[in-house]
NUTI-524201 format. One record per residue (C-alpha): residue number from 1; residue in one letter; chain; z, x, y. Coordinates in Angstrom, 3 decimals, m for minus. Layout:
# NUTI-524201
NUM;a;A;Z;X;Y .
...
END
This chain:
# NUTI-524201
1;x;A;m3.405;12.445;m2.673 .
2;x;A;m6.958;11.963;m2.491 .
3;x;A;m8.644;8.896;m1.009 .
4;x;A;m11.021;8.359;m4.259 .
5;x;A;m7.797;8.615;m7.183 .
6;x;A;m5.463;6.584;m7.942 .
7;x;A;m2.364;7.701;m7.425 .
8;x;A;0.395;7.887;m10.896 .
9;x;A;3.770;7.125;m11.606 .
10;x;A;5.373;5.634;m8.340 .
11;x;A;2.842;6.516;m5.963 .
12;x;A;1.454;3.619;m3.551 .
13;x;A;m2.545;4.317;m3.624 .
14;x;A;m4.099;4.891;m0.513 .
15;x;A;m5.727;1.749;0.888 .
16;x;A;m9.640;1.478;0.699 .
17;x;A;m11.742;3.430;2.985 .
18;x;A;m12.808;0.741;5.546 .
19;x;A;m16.604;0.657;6.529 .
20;x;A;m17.448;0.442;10.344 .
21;x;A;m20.210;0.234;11.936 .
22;x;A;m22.437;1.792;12.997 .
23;x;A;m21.718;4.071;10.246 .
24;x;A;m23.069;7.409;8.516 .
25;x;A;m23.339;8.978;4.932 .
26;x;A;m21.462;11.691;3.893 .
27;x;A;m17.926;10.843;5.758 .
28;x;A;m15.371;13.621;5.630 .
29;x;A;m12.880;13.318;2.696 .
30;x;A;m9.647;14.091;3.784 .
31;x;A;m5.833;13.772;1.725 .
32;x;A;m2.615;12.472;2.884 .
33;x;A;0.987;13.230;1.608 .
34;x;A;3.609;11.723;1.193 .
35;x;A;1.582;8.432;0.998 .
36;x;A;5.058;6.610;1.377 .
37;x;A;7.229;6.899;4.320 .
38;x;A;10.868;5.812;4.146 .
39;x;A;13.090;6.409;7.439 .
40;x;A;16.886;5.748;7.974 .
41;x;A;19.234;6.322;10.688 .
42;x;A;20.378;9.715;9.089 .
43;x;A;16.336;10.681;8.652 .
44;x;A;14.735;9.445;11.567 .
45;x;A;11.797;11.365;11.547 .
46;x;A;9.297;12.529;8.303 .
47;x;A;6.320;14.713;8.264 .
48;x;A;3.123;13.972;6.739 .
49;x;A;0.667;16.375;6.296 .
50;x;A;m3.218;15.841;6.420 .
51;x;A;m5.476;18.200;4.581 .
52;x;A;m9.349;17.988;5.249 .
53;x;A;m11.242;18.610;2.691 .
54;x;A;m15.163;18.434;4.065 .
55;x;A;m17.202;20.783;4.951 .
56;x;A;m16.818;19.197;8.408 .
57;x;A;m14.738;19.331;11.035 .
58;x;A;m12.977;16.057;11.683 .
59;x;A;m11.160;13.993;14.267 .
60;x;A;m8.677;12.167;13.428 .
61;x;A;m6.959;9.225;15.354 .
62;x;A;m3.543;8.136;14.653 .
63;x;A;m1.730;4.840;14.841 .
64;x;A;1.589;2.442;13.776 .
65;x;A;1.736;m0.923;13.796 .
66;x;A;4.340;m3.667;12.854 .
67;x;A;3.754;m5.201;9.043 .
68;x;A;4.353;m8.250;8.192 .
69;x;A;3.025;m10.938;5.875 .
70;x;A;2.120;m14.354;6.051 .
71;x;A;1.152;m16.054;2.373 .
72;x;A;m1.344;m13.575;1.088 .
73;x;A;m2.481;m12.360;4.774 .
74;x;A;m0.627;m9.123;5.899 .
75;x;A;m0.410;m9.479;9.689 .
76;x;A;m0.312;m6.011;11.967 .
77;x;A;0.899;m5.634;15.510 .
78;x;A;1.266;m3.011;18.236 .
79;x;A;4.626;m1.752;18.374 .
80;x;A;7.050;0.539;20.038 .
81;x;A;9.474;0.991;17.356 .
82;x;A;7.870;4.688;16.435 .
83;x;A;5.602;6.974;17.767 .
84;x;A;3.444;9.832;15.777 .
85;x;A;2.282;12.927;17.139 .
86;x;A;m0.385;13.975;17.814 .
87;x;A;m1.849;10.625;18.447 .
88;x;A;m5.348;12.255;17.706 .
89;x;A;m6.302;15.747;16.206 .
90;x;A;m9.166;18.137;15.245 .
91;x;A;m8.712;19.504;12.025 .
92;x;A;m11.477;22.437;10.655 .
93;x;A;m12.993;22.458;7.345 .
94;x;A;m10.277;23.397;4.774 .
95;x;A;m7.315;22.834;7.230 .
96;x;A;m4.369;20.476;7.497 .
97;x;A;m2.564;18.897;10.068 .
98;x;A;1.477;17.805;10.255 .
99;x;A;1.598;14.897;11.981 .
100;x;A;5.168;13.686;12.777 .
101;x;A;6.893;9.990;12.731 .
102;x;A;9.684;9.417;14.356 .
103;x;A;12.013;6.375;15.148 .
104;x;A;12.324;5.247;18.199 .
105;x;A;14.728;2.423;17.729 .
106;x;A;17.964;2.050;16.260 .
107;x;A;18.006;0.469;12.634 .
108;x;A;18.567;m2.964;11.890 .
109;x;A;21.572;m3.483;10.764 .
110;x;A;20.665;m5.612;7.151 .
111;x;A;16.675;m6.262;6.902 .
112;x;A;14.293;m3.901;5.951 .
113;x;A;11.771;m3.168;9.015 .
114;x;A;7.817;m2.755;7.513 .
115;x;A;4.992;m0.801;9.374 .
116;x;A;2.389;1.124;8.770 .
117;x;A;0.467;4.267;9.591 .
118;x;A;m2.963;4.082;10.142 .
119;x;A;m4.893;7.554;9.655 .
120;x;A;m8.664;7.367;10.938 .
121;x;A;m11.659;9.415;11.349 .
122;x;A;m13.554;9.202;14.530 .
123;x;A;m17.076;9.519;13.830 .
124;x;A;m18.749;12.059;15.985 .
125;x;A;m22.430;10.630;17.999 .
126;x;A;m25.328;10.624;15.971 .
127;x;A;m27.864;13.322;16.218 .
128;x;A;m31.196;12.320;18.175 .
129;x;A;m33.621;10.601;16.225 .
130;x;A;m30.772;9.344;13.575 .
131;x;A;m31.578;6.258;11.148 .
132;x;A;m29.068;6.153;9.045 .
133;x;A;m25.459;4.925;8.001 .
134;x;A;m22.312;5.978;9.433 .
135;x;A;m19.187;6.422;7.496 .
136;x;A;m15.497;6.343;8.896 .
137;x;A;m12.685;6.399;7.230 .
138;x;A;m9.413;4.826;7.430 .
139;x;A;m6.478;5.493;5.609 .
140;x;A;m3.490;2.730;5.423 .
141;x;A;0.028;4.104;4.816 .
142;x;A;3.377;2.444;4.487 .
143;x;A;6.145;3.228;6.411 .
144;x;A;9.639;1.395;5.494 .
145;x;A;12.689;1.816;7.860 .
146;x;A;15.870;1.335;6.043 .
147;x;A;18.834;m0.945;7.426 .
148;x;A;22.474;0.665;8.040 .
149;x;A;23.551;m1.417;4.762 .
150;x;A;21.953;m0.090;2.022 .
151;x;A;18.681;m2.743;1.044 .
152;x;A;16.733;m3.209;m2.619 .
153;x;A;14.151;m5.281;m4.005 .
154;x;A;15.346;m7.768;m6.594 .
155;x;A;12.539;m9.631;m8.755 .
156;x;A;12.954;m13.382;m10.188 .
157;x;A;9.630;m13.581;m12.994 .
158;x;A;8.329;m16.706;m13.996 .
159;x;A;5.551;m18.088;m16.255 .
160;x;A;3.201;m20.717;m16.701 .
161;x;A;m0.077;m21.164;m18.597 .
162;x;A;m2.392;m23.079;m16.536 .
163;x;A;m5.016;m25.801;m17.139 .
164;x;A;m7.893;m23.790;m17.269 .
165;x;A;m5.666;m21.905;m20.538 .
166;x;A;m5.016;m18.628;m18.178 .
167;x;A;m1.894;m17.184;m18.145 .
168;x;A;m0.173;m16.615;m14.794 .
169;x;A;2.844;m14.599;m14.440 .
170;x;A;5.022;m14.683;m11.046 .
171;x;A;6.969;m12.304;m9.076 .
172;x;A;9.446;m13.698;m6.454 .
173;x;A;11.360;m11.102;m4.461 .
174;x;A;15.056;m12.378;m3.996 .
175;x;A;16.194;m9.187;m2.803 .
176;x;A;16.740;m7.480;0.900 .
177;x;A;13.313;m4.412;0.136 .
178;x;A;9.778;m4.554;m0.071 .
179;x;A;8.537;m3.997;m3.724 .
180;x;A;5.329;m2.319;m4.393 .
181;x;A;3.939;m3.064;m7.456 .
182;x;A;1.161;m0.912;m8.454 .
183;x;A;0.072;m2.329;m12.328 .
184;x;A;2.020;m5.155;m14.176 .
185;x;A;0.940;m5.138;m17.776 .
186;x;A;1.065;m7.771;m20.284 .
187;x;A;1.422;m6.276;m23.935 .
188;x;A;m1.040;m3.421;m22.709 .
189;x;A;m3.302;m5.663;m21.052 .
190;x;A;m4.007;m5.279;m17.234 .
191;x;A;m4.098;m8.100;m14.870 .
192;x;A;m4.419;m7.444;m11.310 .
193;x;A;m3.337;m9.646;m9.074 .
194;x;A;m6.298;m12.388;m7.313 .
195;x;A;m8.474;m9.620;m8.340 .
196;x;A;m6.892;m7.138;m5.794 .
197;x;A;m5.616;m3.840;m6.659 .
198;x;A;m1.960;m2.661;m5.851 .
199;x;A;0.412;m5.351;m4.065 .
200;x;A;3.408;m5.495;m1.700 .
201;x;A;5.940;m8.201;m2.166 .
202;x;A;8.168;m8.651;1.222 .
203;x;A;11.782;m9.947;1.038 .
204;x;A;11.234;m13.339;m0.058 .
205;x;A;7.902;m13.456;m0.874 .
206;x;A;6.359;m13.891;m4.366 .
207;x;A;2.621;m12.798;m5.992 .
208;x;A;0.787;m14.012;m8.846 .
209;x;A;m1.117;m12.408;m11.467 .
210;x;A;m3.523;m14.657;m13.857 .
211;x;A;m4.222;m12.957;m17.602 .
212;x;A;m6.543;m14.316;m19.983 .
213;x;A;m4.596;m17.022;m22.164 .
214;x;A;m4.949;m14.752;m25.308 .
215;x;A;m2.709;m11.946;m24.397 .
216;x;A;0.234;m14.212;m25.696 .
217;x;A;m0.864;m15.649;m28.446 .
218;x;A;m1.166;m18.874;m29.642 .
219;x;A;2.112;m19.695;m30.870 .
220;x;A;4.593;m17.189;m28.216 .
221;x;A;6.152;m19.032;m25.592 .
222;x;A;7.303;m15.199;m24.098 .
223;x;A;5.054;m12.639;m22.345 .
224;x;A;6.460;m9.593;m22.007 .
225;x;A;5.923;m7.858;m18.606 .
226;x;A;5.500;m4.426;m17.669 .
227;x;A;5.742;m3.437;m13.631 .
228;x;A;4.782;0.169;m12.309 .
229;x;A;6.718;m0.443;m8.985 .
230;x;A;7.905;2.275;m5.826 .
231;x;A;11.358;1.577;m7.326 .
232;x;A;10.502;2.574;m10.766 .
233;x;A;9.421;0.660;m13.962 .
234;x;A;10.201;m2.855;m14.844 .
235;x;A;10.315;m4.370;m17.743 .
236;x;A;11.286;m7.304;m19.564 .
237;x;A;10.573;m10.911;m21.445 .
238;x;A;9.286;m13.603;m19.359 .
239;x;A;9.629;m17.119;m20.493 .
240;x;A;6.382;m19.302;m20.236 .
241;x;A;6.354;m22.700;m19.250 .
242;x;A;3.671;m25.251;m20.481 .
243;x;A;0.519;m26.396;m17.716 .
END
């Protein structure tokens, strides 16, 4: 999938590009796929495979960390749950690279455990007499470890038009998964959500999306919602309380 697109359908998109410094123009472009990783205790290990598509050589430096989320933070931590290999690579213009996850303890027996991969360039030393801006990227994956009893999302809506005459719709996950939504629609009308792109909902968490007051109409008391999620499409009427 490449770093600029979108992804469609189910696809999670790739995470922006973060921008450190010091930092150059021109950073290598490089793809990832899958750009979701699910592991169980029957598939403990997945391959992804990294494609660079510069006219660069790059170096790559790869990482997991623990995921977790704390109101509309998501938290990270070093963890020893799963190792990748190789930890860091050289891949030539054109080339690819399989890197390989693999769990390294056993699965829990009823929650969900969240992490994520973290695919990043290492920017090589700027030439002598260099002014300019350095780019590296960084690519932010998701990578879900399934419990021994079989775990799904399960989403409570709710509505309410606000004060200000907005329209916000909520999603409250009463379920045992993490749900990524990546559009929810009102009656063909986008709303993203705190003017964020694509959004992960943990096991008991919720997010909120805020329309324009219009897309209902002045007399419906129903909005009805349309979810691009990583467990397929939802839809259905949401009733819409008063401010």
């Amino acid at each position: 999938m490449n770093l600029f697109a979108w992804a469609a359908g189910r696809h999670l998109p790739i995470l922006a590009a973060l921008l450190l410094l010091p930092f150059r123009l021109g950073a290598g472009q490089f793809d990832v796929s899958p750009t979701r990783i699910e592991l169980t205790a029957a598939k403990p290990t997945a391959a992804v495979t990294l494609k660079n598509e510069s006219g660069d050589k790059l170096v790559i430096q790869n990482s997991i960390v623990s995921w977790t989320r704390e109101g509309k933070e998501d938290r990270y931590a070093p963890t020893k749950d799963l190792i990748v290999t190789p930890p860091i690579t050289t891949v030539p213009p054109g080339g690819s690279q399989v890197l390989r996850v693999g769990l390294r303890r056993p699965v829990d027996p009823r929650r969900e455990l969240a992490y994520r991969l973290f695919v990043q360039e290492v920017p090589p030393p700027p030439q002598t007499g260099f002014t300019g801006v350095q780019i590296a990227l960084r690519l932010s994956l998701p990578l879900l470890v399934q419990p021994a009893t079989p775990a799904s999302p399960r989403i409570a809506w709710s509505g309410t038009k606000r004060p200000d005459g907005g329209l916000e719709i909520t999603a409250r996950n009463e379920g045992s998964a993490l749900l990524s939504v990546d559009e929810l629609s009102i009656r063909a009308t986008a709303g993203k959500p705190q003017g964020q792109g694509p959004v992960s909902i943990f096991p008991g968490g919720r997010q909120s999306w805020v329309f324009p007051g219009e897309v209902l109409g002045s007399e419906s008391g129903t909005a009805h919602v349309r979810a691009s999620t990583s467990a397929g499409v939802i839809e259905g009427d949401v009733d819409v309380e008063g401010p």
